[in-house]
C-alpha positions as protocol buffer text, in pm:
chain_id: "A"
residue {
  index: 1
  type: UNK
  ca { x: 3851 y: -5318 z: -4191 }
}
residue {
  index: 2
  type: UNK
  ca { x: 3535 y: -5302 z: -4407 }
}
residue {
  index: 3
  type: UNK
  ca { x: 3319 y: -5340 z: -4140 }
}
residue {
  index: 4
  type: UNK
  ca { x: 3463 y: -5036 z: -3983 }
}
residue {
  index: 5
  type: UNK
  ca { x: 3478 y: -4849 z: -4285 }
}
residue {
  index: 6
  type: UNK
  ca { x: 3125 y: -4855 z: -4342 }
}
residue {
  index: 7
  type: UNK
  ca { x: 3053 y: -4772 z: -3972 }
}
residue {
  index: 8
  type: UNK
  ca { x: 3288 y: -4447 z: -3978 }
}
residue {
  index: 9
  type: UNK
  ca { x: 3076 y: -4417 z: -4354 }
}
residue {
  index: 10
  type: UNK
  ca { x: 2774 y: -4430 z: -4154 }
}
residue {
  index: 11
  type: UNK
  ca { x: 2863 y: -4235 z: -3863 }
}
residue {
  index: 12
  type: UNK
  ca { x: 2986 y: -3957 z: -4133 }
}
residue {
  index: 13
  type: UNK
  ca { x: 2618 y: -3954 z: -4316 }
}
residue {
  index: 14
  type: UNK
  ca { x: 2452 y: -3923 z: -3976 }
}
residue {
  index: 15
  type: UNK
  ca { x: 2661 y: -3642 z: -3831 }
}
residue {
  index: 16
  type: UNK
  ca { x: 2642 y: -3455 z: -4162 }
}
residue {
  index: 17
  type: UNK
  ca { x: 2256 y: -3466 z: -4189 }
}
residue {
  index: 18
  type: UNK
  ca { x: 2215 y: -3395 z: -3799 }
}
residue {
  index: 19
  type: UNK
  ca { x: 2458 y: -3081 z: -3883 }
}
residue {
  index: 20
  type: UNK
  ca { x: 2256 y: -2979 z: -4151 }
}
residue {
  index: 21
  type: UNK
  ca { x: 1915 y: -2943 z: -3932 }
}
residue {
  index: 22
  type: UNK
  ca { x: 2110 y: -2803 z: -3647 }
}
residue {
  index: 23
  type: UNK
  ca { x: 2196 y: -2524 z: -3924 }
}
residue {
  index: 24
  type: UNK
  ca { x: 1817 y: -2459 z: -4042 }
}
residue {
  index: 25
  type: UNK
  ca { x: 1732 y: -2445 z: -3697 }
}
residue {
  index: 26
  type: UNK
  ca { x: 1917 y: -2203 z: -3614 }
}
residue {
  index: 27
  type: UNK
  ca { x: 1878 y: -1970 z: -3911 }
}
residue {
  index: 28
  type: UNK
  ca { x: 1470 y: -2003 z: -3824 }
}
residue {
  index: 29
  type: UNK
  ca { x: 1548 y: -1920 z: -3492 }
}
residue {
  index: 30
  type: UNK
  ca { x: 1740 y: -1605 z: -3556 }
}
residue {
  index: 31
  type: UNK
  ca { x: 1455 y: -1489 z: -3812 }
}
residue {
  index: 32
  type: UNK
  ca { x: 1131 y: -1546 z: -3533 }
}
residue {
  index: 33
  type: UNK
  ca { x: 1351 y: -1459 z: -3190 }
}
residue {
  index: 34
  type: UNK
  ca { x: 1265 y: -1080 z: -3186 }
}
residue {
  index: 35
  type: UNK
  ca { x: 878 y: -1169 z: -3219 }
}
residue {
  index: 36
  type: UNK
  ca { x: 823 y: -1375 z: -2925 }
}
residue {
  index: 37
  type: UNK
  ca { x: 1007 y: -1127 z: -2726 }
}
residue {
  index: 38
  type: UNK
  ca { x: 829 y: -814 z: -2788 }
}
residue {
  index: 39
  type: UNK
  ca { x: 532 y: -1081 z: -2749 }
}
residue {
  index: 40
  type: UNK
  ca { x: 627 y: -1139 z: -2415 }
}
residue {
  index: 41
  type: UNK
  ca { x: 703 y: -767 z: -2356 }
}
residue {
  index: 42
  type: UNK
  ca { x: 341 y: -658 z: -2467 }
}
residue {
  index: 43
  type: UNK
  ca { x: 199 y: -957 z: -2240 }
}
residue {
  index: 44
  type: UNK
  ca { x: 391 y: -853 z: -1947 }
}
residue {
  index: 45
  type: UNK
  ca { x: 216 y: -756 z: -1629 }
}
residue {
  index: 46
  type: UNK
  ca { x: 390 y: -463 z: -1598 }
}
residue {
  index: 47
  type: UNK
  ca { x: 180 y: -310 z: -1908 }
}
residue {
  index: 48
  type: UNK
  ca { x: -108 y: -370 z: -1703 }
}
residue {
  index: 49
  type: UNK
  ca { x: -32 y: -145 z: -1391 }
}
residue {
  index: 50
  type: UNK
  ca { x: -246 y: 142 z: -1435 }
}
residue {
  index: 51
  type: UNK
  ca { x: -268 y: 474 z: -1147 }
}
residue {
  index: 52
  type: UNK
  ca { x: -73 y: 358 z: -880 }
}
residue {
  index: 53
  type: UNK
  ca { x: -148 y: 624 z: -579 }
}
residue {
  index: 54
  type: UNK
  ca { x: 123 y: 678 z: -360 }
}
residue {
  index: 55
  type: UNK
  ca { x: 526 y: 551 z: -389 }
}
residue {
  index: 56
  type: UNK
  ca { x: 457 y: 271 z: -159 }
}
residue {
  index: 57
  type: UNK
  ca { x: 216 y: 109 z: -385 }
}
residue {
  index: 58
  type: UNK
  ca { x: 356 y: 135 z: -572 }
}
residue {
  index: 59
  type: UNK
  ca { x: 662 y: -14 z: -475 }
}
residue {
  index: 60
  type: UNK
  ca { x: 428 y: -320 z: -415 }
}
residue {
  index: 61
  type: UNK
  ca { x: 323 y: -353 z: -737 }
}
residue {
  index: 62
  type: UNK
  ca { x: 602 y: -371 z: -830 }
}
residue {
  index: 63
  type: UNK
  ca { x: 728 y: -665 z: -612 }
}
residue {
  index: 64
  type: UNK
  ca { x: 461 y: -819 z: -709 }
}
residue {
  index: 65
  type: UNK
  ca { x: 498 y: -799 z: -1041 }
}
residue {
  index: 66
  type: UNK
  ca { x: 832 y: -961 z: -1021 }
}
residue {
  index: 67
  type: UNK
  ca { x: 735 y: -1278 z: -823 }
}
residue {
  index: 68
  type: UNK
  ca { x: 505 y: -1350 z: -1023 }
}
residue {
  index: 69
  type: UNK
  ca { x: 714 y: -1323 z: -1335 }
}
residue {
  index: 70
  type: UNK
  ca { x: 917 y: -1561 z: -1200 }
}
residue {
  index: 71
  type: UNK
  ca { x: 653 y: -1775 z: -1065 }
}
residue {
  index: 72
  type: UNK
  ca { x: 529 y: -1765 z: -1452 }
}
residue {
  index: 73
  type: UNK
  ca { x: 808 y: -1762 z: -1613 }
}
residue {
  index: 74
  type: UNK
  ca { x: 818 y: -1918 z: -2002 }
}
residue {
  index: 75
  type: UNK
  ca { x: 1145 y: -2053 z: -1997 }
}
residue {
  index: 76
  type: UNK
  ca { x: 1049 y: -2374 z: -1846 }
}
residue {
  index: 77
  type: UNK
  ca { x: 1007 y: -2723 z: -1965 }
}
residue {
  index: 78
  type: UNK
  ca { x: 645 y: -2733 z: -1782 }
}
residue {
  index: 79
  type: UNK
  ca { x: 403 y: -2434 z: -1765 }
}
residue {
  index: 80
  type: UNK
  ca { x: 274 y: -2430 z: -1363 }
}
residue {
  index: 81
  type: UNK
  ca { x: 18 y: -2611 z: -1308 }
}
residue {
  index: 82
  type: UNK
  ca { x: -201 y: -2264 z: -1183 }
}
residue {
  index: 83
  type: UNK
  ca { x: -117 y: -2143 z: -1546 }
}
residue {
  index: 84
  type: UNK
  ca { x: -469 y: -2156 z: -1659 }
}
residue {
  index: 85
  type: UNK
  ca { x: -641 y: -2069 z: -1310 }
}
residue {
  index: 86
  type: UNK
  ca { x: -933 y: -1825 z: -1292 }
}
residue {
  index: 87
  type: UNK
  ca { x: -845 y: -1534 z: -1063 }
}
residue {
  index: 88
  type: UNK
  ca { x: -935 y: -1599 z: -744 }
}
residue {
  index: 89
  type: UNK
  ca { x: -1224 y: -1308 z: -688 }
}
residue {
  index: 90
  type: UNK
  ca { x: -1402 y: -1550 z: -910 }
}
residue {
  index: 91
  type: UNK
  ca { x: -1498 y: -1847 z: -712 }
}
residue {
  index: 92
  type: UNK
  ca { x: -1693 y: -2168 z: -847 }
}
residue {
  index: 93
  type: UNK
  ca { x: -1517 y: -1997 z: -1207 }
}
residue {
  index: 94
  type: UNK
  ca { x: -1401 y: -2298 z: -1416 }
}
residue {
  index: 95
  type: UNK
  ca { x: -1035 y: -2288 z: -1473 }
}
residue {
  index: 96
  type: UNK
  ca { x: -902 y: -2302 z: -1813 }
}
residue {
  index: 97
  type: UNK
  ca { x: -585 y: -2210 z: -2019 }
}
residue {
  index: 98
  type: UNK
  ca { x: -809 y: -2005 z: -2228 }
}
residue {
  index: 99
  type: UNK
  ca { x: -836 y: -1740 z: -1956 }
}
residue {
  index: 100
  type: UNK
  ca { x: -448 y: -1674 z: -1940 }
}
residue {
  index: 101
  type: UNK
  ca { x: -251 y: -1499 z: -2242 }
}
residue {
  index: 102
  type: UNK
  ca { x: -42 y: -1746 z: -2434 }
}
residue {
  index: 103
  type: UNK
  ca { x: 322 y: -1644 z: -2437 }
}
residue {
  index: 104
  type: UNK
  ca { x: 552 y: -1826 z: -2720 }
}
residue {
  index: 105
  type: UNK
  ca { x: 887 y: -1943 z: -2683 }
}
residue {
  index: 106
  type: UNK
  ca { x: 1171 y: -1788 z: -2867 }
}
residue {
  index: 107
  type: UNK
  ca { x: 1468 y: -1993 z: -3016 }
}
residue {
  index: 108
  type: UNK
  ca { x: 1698 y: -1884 z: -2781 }
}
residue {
  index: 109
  type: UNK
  ca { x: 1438 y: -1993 z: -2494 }
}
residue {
  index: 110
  type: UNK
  ca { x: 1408 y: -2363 z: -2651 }
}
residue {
  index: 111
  type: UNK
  ca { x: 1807 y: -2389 z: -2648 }
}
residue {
  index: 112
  type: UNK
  ca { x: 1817 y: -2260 z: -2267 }
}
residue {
  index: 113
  type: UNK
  ca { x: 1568 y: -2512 z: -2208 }
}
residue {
  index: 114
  type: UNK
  ca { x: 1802 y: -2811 z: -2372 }
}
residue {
  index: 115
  type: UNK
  ca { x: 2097 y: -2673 z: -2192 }
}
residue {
  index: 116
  type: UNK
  ca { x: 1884 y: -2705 z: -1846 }
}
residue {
  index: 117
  type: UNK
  ca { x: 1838 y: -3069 z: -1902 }
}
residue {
  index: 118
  type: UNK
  ca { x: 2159 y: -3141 z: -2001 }
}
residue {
  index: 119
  type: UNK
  ca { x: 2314 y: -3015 z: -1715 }
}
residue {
  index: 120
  type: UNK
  ca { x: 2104 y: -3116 z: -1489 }
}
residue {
  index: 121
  type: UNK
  ca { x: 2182 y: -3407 z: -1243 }
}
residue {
  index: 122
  type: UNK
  ca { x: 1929 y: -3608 z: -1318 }
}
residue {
  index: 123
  type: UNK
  ca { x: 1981 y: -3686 z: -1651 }
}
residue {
  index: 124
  type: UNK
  ca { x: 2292 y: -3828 z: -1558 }
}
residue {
  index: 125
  type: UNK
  ca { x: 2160 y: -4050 z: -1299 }
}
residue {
  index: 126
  type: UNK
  ca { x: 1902 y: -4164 z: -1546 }
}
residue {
  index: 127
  type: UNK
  ca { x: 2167 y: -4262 z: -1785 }
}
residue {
  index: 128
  type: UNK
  ca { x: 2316 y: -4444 z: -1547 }
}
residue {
  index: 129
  type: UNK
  ca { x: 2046 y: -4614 z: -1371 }
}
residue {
  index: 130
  type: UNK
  ca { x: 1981 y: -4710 z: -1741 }
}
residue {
  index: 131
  type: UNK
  ca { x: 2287 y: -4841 z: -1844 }
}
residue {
  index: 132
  type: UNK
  ca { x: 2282 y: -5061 z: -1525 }
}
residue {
  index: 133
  type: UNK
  ca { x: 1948 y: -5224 z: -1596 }
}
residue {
  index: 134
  type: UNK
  ca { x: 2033 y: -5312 z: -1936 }
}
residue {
  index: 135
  type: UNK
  ca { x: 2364 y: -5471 z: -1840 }
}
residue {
  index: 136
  type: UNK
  ca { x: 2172 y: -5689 z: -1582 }
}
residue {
  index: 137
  type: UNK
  ca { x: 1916 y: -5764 z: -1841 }
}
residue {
  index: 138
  type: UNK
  ca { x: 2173 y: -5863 z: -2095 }
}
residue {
  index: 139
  type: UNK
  ca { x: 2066 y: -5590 z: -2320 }
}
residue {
  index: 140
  type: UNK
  ca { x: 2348 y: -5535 z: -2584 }
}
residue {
  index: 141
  type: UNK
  ca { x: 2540 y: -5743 z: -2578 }
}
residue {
  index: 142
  type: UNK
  ca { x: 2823 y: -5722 z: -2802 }
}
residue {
  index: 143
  type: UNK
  ca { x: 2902 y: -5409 z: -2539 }
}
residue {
  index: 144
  type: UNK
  ca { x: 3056 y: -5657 z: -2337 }
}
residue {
  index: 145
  type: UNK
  ca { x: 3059 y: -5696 z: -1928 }
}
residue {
  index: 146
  type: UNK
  ca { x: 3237 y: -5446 z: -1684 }
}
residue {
  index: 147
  type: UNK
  ca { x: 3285 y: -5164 z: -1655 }
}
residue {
  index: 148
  type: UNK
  ca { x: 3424 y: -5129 z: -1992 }
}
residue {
  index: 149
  type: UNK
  ca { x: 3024 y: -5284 z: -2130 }
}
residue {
  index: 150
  type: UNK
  ca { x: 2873 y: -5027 z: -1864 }
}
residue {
  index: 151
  type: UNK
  ca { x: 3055 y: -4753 z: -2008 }
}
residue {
  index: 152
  type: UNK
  ca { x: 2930 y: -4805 z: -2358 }
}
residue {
  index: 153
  type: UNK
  ca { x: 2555 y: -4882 z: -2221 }
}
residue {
  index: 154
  type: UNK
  ca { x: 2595 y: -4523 z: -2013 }
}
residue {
  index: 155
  type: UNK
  ca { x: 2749 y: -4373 z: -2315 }
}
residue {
  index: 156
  type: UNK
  ca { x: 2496 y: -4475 z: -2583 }
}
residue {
  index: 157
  type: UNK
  ca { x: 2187 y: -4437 z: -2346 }
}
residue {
  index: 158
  type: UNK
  ca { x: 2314 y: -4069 z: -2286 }
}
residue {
  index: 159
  type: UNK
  ca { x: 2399 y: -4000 z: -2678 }
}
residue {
  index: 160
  type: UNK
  ca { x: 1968 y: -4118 z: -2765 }
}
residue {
  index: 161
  type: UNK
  ca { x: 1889 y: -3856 z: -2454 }
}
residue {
  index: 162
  type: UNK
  ca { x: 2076 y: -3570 z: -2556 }
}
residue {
  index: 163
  type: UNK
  ca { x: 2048 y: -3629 z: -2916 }
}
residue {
  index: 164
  type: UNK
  ca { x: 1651 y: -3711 z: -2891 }
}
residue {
  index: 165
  type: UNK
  ca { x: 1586 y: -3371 z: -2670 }
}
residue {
  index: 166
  type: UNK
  ca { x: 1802 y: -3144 z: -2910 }
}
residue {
  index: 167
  type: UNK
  ca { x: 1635 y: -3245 z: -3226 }
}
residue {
  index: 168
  type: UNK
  ca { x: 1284 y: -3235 z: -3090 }
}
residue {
  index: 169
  type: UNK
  ca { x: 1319 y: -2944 z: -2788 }
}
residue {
  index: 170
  type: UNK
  ca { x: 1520 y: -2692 z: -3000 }
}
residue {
  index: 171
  type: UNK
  ca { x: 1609 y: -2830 z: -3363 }
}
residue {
  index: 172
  type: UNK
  ca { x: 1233 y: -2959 z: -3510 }
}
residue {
  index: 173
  type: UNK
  ca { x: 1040 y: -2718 z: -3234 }
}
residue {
  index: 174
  type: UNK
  ca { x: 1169 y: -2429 z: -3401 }
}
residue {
  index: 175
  type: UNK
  ca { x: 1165 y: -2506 z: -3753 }
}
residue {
  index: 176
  type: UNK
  ca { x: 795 y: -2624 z: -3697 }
}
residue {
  index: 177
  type: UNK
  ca { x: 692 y: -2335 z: -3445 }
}
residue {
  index: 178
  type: UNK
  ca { x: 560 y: -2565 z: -3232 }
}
residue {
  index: 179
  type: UNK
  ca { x: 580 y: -2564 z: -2839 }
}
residue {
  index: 180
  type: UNK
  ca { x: 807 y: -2819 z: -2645 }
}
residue {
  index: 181
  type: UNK
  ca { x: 658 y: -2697 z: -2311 }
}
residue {
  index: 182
  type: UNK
  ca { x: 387 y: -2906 z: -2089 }
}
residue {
  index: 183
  type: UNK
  ca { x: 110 y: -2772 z: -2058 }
}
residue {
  index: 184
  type: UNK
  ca { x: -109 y: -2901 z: -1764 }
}
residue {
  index: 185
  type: UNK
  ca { x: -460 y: -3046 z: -1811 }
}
residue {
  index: 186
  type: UNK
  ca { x: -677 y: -2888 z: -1486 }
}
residue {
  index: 187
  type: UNK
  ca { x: -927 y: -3137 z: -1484 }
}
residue {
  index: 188
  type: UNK
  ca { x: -1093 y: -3272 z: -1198 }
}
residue {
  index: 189
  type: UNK
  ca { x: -1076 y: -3654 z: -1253 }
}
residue {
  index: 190
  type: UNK
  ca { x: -783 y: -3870 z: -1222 }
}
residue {
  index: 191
  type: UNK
  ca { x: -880 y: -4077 z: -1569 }
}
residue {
  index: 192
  type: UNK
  ca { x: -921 y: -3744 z: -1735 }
}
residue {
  index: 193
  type: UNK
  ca { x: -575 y: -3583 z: -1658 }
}
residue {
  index: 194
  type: UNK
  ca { x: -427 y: -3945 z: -1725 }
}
residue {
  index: 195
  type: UNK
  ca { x: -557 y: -3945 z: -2097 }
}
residue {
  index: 196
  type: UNK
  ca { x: -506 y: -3572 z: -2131 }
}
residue {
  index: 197
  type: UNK
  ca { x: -130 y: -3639 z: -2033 }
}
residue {
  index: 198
  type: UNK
  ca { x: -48 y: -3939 z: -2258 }
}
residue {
  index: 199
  type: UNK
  ca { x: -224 y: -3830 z: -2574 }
}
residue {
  index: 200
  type: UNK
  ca { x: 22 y: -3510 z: -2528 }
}
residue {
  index: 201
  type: UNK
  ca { x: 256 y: -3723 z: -2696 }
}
residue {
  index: 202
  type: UNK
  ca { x: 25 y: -3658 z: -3055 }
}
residue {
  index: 203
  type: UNK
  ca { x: -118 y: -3296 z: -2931 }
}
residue {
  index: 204
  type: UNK
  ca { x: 118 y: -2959 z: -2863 }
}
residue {
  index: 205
  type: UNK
  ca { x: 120 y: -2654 z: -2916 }
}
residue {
  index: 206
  type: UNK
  ca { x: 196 y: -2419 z: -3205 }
}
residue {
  index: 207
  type: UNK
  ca { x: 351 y: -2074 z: -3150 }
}
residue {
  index: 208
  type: UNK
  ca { x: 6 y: -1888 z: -3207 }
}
residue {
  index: 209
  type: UNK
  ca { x: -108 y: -2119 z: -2869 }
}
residue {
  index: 210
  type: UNK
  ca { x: -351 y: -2334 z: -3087 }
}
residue {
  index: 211
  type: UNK
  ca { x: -366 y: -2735 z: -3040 }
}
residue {
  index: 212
  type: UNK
  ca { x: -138 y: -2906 z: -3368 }
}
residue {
  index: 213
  type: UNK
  ca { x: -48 y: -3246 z: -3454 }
}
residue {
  index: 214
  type: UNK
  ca { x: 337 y: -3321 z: -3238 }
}
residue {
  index: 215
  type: UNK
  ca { x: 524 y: -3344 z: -3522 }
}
residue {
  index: 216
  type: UNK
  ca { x: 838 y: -3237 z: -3353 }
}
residue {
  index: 217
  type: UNK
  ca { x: 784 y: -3587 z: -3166 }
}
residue {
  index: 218
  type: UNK
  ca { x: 684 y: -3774 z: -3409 }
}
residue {
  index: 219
  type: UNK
  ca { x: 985 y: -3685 z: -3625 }
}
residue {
  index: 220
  type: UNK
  ca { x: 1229 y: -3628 z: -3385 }
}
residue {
  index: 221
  type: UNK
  ca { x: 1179 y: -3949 z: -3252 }
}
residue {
  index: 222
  type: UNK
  ca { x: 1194 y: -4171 z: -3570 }
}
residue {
  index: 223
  type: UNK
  ca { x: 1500 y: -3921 z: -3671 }
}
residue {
  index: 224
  type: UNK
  ca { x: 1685 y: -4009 z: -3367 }
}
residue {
  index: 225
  type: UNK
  ca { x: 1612 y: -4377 z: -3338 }
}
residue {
  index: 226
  type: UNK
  ca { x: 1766 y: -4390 z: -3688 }
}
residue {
  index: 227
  type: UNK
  ca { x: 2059 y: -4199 z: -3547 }
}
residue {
  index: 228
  type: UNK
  ca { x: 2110 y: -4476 z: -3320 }
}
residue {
  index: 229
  type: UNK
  ca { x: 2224 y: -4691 z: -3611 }
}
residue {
  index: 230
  type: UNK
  ca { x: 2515 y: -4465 z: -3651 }
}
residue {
  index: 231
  type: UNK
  ca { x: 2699 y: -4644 z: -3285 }
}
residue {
  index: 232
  type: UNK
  ca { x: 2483 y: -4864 z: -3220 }
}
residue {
  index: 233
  type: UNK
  ca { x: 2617 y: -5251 z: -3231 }
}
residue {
  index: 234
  type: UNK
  ca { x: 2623 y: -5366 z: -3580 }
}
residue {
  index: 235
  type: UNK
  ca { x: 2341 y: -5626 z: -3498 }
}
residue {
  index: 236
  type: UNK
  ca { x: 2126 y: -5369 z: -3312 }
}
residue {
  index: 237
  type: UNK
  ca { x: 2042 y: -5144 z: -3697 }
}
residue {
  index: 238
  type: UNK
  ca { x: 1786 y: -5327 z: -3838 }
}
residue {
  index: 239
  type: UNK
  ca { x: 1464 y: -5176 z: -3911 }
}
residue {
  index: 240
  type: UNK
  ca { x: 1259 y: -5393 z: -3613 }
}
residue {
  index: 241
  type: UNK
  ca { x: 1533 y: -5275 z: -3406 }
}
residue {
  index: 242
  type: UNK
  ca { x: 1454 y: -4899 z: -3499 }
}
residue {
  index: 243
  type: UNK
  ca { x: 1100 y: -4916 z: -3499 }
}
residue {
  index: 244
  type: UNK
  ca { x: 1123 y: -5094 z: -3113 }
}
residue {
  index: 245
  type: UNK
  ca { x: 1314 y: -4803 z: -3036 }
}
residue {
  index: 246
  type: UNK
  ca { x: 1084 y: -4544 z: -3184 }
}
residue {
  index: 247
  type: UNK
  ca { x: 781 y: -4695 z: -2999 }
}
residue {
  index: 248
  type: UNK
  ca { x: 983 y: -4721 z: -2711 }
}
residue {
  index: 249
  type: UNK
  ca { x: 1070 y: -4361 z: -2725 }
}
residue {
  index: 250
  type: UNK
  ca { x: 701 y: -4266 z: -2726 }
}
residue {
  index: 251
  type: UNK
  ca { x: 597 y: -4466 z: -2464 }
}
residue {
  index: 252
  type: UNK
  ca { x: 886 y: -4358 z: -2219 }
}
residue {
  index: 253
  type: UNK
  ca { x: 747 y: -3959 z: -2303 }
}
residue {
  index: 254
  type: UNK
  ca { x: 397 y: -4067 z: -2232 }
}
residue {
  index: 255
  type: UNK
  ca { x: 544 y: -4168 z: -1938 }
}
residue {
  index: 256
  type: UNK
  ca { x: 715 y: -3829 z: -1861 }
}
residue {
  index: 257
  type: UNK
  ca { x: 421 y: -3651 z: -1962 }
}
residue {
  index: 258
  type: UNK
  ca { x: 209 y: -3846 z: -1692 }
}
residue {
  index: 259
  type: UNK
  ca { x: 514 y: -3754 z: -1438 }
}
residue {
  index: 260
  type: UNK
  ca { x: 496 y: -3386 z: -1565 }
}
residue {
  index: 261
  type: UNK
  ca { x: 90 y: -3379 z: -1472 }
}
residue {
  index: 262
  type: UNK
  ca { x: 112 y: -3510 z: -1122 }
}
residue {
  index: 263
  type: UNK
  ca { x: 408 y: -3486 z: -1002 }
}
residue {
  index: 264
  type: UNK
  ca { x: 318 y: -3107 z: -837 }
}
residue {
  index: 265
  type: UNK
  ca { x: 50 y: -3267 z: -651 }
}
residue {
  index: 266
  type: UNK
  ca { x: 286 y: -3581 z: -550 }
}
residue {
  index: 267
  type: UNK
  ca { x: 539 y: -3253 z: -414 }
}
residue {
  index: 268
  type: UNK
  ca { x: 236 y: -3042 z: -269 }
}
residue {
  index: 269
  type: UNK
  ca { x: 98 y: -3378 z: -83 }
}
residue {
  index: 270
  type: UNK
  ca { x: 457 y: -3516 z: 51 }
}
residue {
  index: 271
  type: UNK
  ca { x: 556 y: -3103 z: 145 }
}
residue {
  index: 272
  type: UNK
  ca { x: 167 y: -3114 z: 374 }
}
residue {
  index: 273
  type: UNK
  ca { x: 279 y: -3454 z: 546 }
}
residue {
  index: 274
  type: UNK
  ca { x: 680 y: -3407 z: 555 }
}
residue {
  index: 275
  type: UNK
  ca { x: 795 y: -3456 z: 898 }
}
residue {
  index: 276
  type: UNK
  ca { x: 988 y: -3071 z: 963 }
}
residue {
  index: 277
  type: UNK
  ca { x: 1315 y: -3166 z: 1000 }
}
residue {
  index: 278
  type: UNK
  ca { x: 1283 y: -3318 z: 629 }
}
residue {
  index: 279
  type: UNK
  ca { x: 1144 y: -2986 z: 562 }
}
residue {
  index: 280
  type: UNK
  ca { x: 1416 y: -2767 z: 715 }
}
residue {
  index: 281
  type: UNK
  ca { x: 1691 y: -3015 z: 537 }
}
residue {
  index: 282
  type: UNK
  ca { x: 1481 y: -2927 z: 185 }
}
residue {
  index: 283
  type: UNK
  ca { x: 1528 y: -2575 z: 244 }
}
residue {
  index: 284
  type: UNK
  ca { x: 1915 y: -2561 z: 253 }
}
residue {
  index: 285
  type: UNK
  ca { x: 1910 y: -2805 z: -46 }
}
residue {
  index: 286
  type: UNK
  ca { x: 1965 y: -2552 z: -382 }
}
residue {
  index: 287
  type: UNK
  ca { x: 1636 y: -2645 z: -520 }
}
residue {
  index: 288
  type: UNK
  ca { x: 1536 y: -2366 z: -759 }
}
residue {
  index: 289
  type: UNK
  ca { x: 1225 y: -2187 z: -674 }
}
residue {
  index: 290
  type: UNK
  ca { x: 1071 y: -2303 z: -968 }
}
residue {
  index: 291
  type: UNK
  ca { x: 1105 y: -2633 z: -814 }
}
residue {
  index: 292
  type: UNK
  ca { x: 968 y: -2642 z: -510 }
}
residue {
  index: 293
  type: UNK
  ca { x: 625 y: -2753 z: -395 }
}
């Protein structure tokens, strides 16, 4: 009984403080939503169409302009990798991010991007696929076996997720004005991207589009890995235990980071080589646009 009193104690503290920052966040975001919006607004293509001759060009223009809104779009987790590309009437021009306008994210655009992932399939596979692996390693233990064990593995390993991308994508992101969005490298070399990738764990970011210290990371991760404690197994809540899953955490976005900064040219290379059935099967799958290869 006192062991489970100081759990539900526990459990209480946690929830309360995680319902407190959920609160400043969204009284920051409510404040600084408007700005990024008539950012984007001023930014927008469309305020660049100047003396369009006839209707018809209009019209193009137009049609244009809205592909490539979409194809641009700021609402996404990772910025296309042809973000920073020179225009093409420019050739041997070195590509850089400097040579695009930097578009912030509003609140409500960092919650939309949370909700994405937590809908989408597969983060639930992940879980899964997780909570599998550490059953057959033995990992927690005191979960048990089954499917009863498996069901507290998937449950806690989708709790860190969820909890871990809230706090740092929409919670800390906004409070800090900092940018939860990947932002590709376009270097030449393979080395080069694969350091620019990982040390985006430590560089992001801010809402002016100038490089700042990730402190959303940083402290979302070490917030959330104490979290952990909260339903974790009693033996799993000491402070090694947090720390290996703090580091953990970092290295697993390092990771994702390397996945966000090559996986277009992993989609662009299979899509050249697919055999064209696999390529007419891809096309009735509902892949967003956003996507594709």
């Amino acid at each position: 009984m006192r062991v489970n009193q100081e759990n539900r104690i526990r459990a209480g503290s946690a929830t309360h403080v995680l319902l407190v920052t959920i609160s400043i966040a969204m009284t920051q975001g409510l404040g600084h939503a408007q700005a990024p919006a008539a950012s984007r607004e001023t930014m927008s293509p469309s305020s660049t169409i100047a003396h369009v001759g006839s209707g018809e060009t209009r019209s193009t223009s137009i049609e244009q302009q809205s592909s490539d809104q979409m194809a641009t779009s700021p609402c996404r987790l990772q910025v296309q990798d042809t973000f920073g590309q020179t225009p093409a009437s420019a050739p041997g021009a070195k590509a850089t991010t400097e040579t695009m306008d930097y578009t912030p994210l509003s609140a409500r655009c960092k919650f939309n991007l949370f909700l994405k992932q937590t809908h989408s399939p597969s983060t639930f596979v992940s879980a899964a696929f997780q909570a599998t692996l550490d059953q057959a390693q033995g990992q927690w233990p005191h979960y048990g076996g089954g499917m009863l064990g498996w069901a507290k593995r998937f449950g806690a390993t989708l709790a860190d997720t969820e909890s871990r991308r809230f706090i740092q994508t929409v919670a800390l992101s906004t409070i800090l004005h900092q940018d939860p969005r990947y932002f590709p490298s376009h270097k030449r070399s393979v080395v080069s991207r694969s350091c620019y990738a990982v040390t985006r764990v430590a560089i992001t970011r801010n809402d002016s589009g100038d490089n700042t210290f990730n402190t959303s990371e940083f402290l979302g991760t070490l917030f959330t890995s104490s979290l952990q404690n909260s339903y974790y197994p009693r033996q799993d809540r000491n402070f090694g235990k947090t720390m290996n899953r703090f580091s953990g955490a970092l290295i697993s976005d390092a990771i994702g980071d390397l996945q966000h900064e090559f996986m277009p040219d992993i989609k662009r290379l299979f899509r050249k080589h697919a055999p064209r059935k696999i390529l007419k099967i891809e096309e009735k799958l509902p892949i967003p646009a956003e996507d594709k290869p």
